[in-house]
KOLZAFI-102431 format. One record per residue: residue in three letters; x, y, z of N, C-alpha, C in turn. Coordinates in steps of 0.02 Angstrom, whole numbers, plus 50000, padded with zeros to 5 digits. Layout:
N
AlaXYZXYZXYZ/...
END
This chain:
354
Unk500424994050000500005000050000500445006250000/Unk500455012349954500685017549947500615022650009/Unk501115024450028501015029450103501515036250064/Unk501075042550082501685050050078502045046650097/Unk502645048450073503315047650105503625054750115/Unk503995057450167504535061450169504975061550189/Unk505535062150161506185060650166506535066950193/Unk506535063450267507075068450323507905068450327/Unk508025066450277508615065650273509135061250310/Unk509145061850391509585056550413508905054650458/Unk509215048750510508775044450543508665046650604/Unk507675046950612507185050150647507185045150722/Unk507235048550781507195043550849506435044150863/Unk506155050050846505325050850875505025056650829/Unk504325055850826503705061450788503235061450815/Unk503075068350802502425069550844501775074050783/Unk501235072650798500715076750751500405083050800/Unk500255088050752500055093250793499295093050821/Unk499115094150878498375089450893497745095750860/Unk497925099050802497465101450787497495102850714/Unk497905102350676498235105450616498565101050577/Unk498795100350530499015096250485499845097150480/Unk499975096850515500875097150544500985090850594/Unk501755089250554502155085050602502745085450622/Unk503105084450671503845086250703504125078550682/Unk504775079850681505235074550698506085076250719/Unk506115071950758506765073250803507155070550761/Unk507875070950750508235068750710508955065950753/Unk509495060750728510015059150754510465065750769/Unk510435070850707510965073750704510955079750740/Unk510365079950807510185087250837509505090750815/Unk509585091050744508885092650720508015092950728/Unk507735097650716507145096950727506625096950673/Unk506365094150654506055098250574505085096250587/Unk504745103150556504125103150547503925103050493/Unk503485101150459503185099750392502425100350404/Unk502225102950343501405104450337501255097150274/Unk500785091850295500625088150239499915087350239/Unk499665085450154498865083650146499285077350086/Unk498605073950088498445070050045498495069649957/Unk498565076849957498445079249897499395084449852/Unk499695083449894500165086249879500925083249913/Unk501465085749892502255082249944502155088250000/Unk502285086850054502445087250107502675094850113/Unk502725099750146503115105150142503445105850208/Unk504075108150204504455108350260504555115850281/Unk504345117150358504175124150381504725126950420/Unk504845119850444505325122050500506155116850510/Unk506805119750519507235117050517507715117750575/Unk507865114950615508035119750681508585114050702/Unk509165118350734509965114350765509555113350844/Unk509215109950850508985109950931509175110050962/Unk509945103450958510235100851017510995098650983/Unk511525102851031512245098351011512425089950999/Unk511825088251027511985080151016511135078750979/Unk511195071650993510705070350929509715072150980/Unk509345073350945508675073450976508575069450954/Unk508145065951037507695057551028506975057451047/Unk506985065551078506155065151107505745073351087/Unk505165070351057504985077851049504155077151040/Unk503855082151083503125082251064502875089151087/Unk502165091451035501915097351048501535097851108/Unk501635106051127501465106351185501085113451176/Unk500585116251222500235121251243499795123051156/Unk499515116351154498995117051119499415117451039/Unk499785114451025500325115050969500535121350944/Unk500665127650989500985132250975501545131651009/Unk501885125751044502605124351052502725117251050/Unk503375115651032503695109751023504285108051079/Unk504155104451118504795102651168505085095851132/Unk505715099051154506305092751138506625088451155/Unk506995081551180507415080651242508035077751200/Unk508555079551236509205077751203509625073751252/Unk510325069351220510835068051269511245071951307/Unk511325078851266511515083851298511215087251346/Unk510505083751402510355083351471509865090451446/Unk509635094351406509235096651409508555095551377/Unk508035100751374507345099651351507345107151316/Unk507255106351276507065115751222506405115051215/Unk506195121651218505415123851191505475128451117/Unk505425126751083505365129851010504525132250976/Unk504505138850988504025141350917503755138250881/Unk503275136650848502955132550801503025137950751/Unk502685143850770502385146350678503235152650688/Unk503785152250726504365157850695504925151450701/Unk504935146750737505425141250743506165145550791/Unk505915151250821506315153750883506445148850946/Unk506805148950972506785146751051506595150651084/Unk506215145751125505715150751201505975150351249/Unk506095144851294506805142551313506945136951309/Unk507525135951362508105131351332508265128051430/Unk508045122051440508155121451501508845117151513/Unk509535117251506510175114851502510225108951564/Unk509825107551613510125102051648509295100651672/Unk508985098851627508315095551641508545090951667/Unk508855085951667509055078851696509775075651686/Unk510165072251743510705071451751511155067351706/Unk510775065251663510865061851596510515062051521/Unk510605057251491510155058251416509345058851413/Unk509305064151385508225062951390508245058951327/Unk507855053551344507605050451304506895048751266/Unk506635051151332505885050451309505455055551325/Unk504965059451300504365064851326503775062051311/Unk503275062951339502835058051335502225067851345/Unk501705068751311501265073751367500605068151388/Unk500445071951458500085068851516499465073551493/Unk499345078951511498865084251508498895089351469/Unk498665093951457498635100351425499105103051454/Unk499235103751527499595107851536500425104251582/Unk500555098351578500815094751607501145088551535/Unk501955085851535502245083151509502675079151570/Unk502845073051540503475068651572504055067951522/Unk504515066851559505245065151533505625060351558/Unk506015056851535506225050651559507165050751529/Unk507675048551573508185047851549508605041151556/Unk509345042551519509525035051524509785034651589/Unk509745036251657509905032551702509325031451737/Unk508525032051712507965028751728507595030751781/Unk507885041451774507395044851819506855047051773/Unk506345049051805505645053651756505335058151792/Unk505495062551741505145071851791504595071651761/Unk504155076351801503375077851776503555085951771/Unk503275087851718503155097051709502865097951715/Unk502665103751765501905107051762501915112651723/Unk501745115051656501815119351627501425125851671/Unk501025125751709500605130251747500925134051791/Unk501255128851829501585130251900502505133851886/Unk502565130851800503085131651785503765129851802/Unk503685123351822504285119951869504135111251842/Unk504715110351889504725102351880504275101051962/Unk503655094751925503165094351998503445088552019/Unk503745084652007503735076152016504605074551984/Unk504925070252018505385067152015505445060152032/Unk505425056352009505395048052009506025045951973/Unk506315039852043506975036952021507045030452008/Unk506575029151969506125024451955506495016851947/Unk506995016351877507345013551864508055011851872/Unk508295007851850509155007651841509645009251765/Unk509035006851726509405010051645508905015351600/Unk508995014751570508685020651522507935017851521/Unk507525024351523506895023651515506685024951424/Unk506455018951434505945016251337505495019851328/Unk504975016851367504195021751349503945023551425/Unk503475030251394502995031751481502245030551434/Unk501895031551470501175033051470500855034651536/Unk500335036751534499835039351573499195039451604/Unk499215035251639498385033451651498125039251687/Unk497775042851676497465049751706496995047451754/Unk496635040151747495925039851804496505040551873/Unk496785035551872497245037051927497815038351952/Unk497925043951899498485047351906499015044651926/Unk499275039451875499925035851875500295036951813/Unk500865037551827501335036651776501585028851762/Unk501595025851687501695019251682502245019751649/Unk503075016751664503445017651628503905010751618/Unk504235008551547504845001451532505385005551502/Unk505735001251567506505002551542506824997251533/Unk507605001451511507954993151471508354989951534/Unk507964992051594508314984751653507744980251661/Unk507184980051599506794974451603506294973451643/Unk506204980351672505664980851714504974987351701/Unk504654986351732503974990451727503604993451779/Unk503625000151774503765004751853502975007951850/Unk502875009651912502175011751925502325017151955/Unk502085023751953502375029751988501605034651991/Unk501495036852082501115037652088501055047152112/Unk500705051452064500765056952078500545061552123/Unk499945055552151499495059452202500205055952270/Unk500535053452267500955052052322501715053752308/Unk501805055552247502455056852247502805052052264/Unk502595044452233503195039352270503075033752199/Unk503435030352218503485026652172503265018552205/Unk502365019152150502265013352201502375007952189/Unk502695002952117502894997952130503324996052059/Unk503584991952076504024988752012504034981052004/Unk503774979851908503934973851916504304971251929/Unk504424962551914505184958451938505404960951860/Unk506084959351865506454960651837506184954851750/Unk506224956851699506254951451639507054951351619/Unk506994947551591507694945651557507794948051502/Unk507474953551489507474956351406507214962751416/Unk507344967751384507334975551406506564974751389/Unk506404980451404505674982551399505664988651339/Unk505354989451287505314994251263504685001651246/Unk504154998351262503614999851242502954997851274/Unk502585003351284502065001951342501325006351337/Unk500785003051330500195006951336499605001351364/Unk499155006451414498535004051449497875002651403/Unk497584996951397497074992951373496514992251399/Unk496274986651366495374984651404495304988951464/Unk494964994851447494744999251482495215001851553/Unk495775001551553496285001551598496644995751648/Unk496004989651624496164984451666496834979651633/Unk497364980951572497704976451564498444982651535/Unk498834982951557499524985351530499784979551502/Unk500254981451411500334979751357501084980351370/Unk501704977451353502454977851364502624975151292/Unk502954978751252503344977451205504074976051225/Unk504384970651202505174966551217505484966751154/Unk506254966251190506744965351153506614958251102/Unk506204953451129506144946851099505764947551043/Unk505054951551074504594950751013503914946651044/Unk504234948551103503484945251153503294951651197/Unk502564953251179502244955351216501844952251274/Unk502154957051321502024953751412501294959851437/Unk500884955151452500294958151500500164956051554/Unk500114962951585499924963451641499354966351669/Unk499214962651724498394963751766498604972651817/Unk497914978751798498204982251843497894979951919/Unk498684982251958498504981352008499114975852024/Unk498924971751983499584965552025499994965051950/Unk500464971051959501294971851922501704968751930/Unk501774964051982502484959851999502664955251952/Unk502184953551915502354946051846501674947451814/Unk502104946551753501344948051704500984941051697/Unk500454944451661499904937951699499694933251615/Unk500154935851587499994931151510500494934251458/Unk500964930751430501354933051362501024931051314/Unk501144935551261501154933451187501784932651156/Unk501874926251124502414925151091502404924451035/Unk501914924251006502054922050925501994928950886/Unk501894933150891501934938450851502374940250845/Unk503244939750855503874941950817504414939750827/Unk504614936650796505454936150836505914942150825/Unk505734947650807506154955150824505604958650881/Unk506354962750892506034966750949505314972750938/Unk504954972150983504284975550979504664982650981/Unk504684988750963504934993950949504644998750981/Unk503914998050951503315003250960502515001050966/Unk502465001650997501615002351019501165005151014/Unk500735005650986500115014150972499415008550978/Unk498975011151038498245010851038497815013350998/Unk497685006250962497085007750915496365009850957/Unk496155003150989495645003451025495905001151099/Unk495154998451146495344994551186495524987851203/Unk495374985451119495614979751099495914976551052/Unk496404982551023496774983150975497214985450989/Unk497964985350963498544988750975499044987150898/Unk499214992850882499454991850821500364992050840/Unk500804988350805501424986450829501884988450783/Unk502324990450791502904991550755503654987650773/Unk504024983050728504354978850734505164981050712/Unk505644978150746506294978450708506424977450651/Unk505954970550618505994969750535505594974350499/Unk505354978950515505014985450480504384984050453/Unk504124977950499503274978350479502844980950533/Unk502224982050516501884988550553501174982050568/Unk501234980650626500504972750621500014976150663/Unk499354973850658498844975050699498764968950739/Unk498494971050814498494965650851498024965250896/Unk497574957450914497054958250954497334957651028/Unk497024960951068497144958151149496814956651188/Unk496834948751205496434944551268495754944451188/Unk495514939251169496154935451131496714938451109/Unk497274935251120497884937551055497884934851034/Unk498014938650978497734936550894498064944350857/Unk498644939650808498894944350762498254943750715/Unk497964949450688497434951150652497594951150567/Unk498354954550582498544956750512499184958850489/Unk499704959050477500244962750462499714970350421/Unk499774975550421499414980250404499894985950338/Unk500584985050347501164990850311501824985250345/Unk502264988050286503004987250277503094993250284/Unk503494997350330503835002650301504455003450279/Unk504994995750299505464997250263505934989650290/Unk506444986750276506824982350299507074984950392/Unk506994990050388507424991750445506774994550518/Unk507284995050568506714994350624506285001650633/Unk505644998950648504805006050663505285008050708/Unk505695014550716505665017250780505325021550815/Unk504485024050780503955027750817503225026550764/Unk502865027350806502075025450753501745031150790/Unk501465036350775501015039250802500405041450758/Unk499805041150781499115043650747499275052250703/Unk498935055350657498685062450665498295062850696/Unk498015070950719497625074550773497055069750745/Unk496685066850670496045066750667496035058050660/Unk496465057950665496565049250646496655046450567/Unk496605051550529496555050850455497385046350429/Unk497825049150469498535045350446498845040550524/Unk499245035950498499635032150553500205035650532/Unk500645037850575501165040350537501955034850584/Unk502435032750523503005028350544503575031850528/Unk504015028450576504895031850560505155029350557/Unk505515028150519506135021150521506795023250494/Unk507445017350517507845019850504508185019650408/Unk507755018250394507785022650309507845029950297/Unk507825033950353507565039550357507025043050330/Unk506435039750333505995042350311505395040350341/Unk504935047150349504185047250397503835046350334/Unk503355040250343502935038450296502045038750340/Unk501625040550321500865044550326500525036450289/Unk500285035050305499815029050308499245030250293/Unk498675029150238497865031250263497695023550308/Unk497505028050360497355022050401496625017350363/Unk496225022350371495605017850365495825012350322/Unk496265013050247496435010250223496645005250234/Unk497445004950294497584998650319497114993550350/Unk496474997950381496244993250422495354990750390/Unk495534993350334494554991750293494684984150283/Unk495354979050291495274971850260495274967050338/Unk495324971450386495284969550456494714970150506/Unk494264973750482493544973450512493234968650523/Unk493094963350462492514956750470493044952850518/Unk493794950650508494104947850557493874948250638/Unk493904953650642493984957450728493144956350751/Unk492514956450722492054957750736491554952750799/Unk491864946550795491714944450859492254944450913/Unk492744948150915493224946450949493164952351015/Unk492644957750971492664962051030492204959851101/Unk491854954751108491334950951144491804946351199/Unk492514943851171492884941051217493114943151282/Unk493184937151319493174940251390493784938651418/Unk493934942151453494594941451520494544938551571/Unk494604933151566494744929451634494904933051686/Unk495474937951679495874938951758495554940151800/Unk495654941551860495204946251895495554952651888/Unk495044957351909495264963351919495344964951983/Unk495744970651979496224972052070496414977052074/Unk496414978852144496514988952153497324987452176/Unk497624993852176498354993652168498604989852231/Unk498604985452236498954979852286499564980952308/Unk500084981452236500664979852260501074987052283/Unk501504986552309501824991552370502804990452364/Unk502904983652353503644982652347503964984852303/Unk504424988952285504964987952229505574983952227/Unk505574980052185506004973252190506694975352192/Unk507254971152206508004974052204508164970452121/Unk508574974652114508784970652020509214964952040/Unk508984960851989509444953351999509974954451933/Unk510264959651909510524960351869511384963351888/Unk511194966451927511994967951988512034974751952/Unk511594976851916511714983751905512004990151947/Unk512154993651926512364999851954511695003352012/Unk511655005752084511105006252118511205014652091/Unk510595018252055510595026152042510445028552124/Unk510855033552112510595041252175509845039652188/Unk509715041952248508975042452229508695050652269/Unk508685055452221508415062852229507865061552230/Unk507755065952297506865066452285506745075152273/Unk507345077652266507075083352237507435083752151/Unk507345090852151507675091752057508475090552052/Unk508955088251971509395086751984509875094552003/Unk510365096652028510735102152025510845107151961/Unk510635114751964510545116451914509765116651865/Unk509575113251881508745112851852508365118751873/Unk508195123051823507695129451840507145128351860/Unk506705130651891506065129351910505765136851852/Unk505975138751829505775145451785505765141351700/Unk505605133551685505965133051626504925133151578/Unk504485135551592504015137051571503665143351570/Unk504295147251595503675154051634503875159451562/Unk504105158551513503955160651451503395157251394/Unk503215151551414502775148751353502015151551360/
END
């Protein structure tokens, strides 16, 4: 199936769509930031070109209603960039004591960040500070997400584990056991009752909320490359992005690969995200190139498949947040600091321009 293609020149770590407008960001290896205006009907136009970061940008998503773009780099900061002049607004130089790797936004007015020694700040764009500090992990943090009913942060990192971080307590309430295979990728399901884990293997691990300590059912047959990327279709769908550069749709509780859906390329999905209207899936891979998907398209030969499947039921039980322990790593890893306030140097002023 034919997807826009645009060709960013070198290789993209993350993209984001603007949640109202027909614009997309992408972070680039080489520092770079670039915005583009695309339709259906024309190539792509490129608006914006920006040196973000001395080292390469891996995390970037719009913020304050897509009239700004935050960034996160190895070079330990987070930039806020202009949408419609591509100026800097600011520039926060020691957001975190290591590489940002991941931004994830929580709220309208609130974003997370995650780095490679497997802390994650919360921003309150309001309050204009960093609200939350969680020292969650031991290696670099993969993916966050956000469950808003109860205000948890859900985050996998590559020490193979899967952290629960709680904002109304400011603590960190539990961690799985350790897997033997990094964690990459993570989003909340069947109505919040099942978290989804993408692996280094190519097995997706679920878990019951509430009892995080061991997931309560793998899937194994859907890849022998590593799960990359994750994007929620429905509550019983999750569309996957793989190291061998296929893009599959997938059922959950049953699992059931539904469909391989797009190739985007020999080489590994390293981000899948929706547009604001759902009209495109949009992929990045290391071909260097963001390819725009019509979704409906991918998924008009996957409907009659799925149609009794949404009726299936979950055994598990369901369970209120039980667990309380965070496990010790059986890995002999390095034990991180553990700040419970900001790292040294961190402004509490790094929003009070946006």
């Amino acid at each position: 199936m034919a997807a826009v293609e645009i060709d960013l020149g070198k290789l993209p770590f993350d993209i984001d769509f603007h949640p109202s407008d027909h614009l997309v960001t992408a972070a680039l290896i080489t520092g770079d930031l670039l915005l583009y205006r695309y339709n259906a009907d024309s190539p792509a136009q490129k608006l914006l070109e920006i040196k973000a970061h001395t080292e390469s940008c891996r995390a970037v998503r719009f913020i304050n209603e897509g009239r700004a773009i935050v960034s996160g780099s190895p070079d330990c900061s987070i930039l806020a960039t202009d949408v419609e002049t591509g100026s800097e607004i600011v520039r926060l130089e020691n957001a975190h004591g290591d590489a940002v790797n991941r931004i994830v936004n929580m709220t309208e007015s609130t974003i997370a960040s995650g780095d490679d020694e497997g802390c994650i700040k919360v921003w309150d764009t309001r309050q204009r500070s960093c609200s939350h500090t969680f020292n969650a992990h031991e290696e670099y943090i993969s993916d966050i997400t956000f469950a808003s009913d109860s205000m948890k942060l859900l985050a996998t990192s590559g020490d193979g584990s899967l952290s629960v971080c709680n904002l109304r307590s400011s603590k960190i309430q539990t961690r799985s056991e350790f897997s033997e295979e990094e964690l990459l990728s993570v989003v909340v399901m069947k109505n919040g009752r099942k978290v989804i884990c993408g692996t280094q293997s190519g097995t997706l691990l679920l878990y019951s909320w509430g009892f995080f300590k061991d997931c309560s059912d793998r899937f194994v047959d859907l890849s022998p490359n590593s799960i990359d990327a994750l994007l929620k279709l429905d509550e019983d769908r999750v569309i996957t992005g793989s190291e061998n550069g296929l893009i599959s749709l997938v059922g959950i509780l049953p699992n059931k690969i539904i469909q391989p859906i797009a190739e985007h390329s020999e080489y590994p999905v390293e981000r899948l995200a929706f547009s604001h209207d759902r009209k495109y899936l949009g992929s990045a891979s290391h071909d260097n190139l963001l390819k725009l998907w019509d979704l409906n398209e991918l998924l008009q030969d996957s409907e009659d498949d799925e149609k009794n499947n949404s009726t299936a039921e979950d055994s598990d039980t369901d369970g209120m947040d039980v667990d309380d322990n965070i496990p010790k790593s059986s890995k002999g890893t390095k034990k991180k600091n553990v700040n419970k306030g900001q790292d040294p140097g961190t402004s509490n002023n790094f929003f009070a321009e946006l």
